[in-house]
C-alpha positions as CSV (number, residue, x, y, z in Angstrom):
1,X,-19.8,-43.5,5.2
2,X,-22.7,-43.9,3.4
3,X,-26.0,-41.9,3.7
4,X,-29.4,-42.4,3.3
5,X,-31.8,-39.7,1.9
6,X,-34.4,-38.6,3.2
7,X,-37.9,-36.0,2.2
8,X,-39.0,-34.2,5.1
9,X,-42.3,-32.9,4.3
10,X,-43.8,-30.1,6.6
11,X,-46.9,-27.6,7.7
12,X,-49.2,-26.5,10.7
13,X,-47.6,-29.0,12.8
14,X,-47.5,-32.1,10.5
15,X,-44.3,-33.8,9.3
16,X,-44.1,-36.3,6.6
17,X,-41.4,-38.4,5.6
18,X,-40.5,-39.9,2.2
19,X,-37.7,-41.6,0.6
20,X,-38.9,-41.0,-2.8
21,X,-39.1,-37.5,-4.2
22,X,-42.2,-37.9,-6.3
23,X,-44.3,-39.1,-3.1
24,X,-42.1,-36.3,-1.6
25,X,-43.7,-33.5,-4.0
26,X,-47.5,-34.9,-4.6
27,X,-47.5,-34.7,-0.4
28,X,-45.8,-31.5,-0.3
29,X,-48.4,-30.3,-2.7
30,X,-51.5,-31.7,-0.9
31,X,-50.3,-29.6,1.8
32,X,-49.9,-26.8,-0.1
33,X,-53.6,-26.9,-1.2
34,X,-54.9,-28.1,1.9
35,X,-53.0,-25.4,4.7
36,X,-51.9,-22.9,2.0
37,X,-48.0,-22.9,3.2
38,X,-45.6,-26.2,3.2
39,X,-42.0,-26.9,2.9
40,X,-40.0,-29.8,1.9
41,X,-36.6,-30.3,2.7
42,X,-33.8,-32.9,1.2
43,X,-32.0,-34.6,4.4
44,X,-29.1,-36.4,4.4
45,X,-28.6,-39.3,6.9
46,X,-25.5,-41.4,8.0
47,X,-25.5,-43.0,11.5
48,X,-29.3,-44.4,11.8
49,X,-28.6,-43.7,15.2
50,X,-28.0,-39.8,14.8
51,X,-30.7,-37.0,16.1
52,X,-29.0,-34.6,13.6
53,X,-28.4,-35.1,9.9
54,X,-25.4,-34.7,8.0
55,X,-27.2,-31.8,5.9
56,X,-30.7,-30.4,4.7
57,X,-31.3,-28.1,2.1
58,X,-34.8,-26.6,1.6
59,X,-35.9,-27.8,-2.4
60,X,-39.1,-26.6,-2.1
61,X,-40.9,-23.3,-0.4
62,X,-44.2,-22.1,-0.7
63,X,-46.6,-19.6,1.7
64,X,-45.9,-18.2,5.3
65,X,-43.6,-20.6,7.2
66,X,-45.7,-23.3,9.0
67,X,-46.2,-23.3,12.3
């Protein structure tokens, strides 16, 4: 099967996507400054038909968790 990566981007209620993870981190940091708390997780897709990916792993934490 083969997957697709994706960078899910997160804080106060916003979600970004990315496929790169340079775009991943400069968004994840404009967050960051902007809200003071972000996440960015590493998601991995197969079906493009899924609700659920295959795996995430959190790469990148910072601040309270967002609501």
């Amino acid at each position: 099967m083969q997957t697709t990566t994706v960078y899910h981007i997160f804080s106060n209620s916003i979600d970004l996507f990315e496929h790169d993870l340079n775009k991943a981190k400069s968004k994840f940091n404009a967050l960051l400054n902007k809200y003071g708390t972000a996440r960015l997780y590493e998601e991995k897709w197969g079906d493009k038909d899924s609700l659920d990916p295959i795996s995430e792993d959190c790469i990148m934490s910072e601040g309270d968790f967002p609501c």
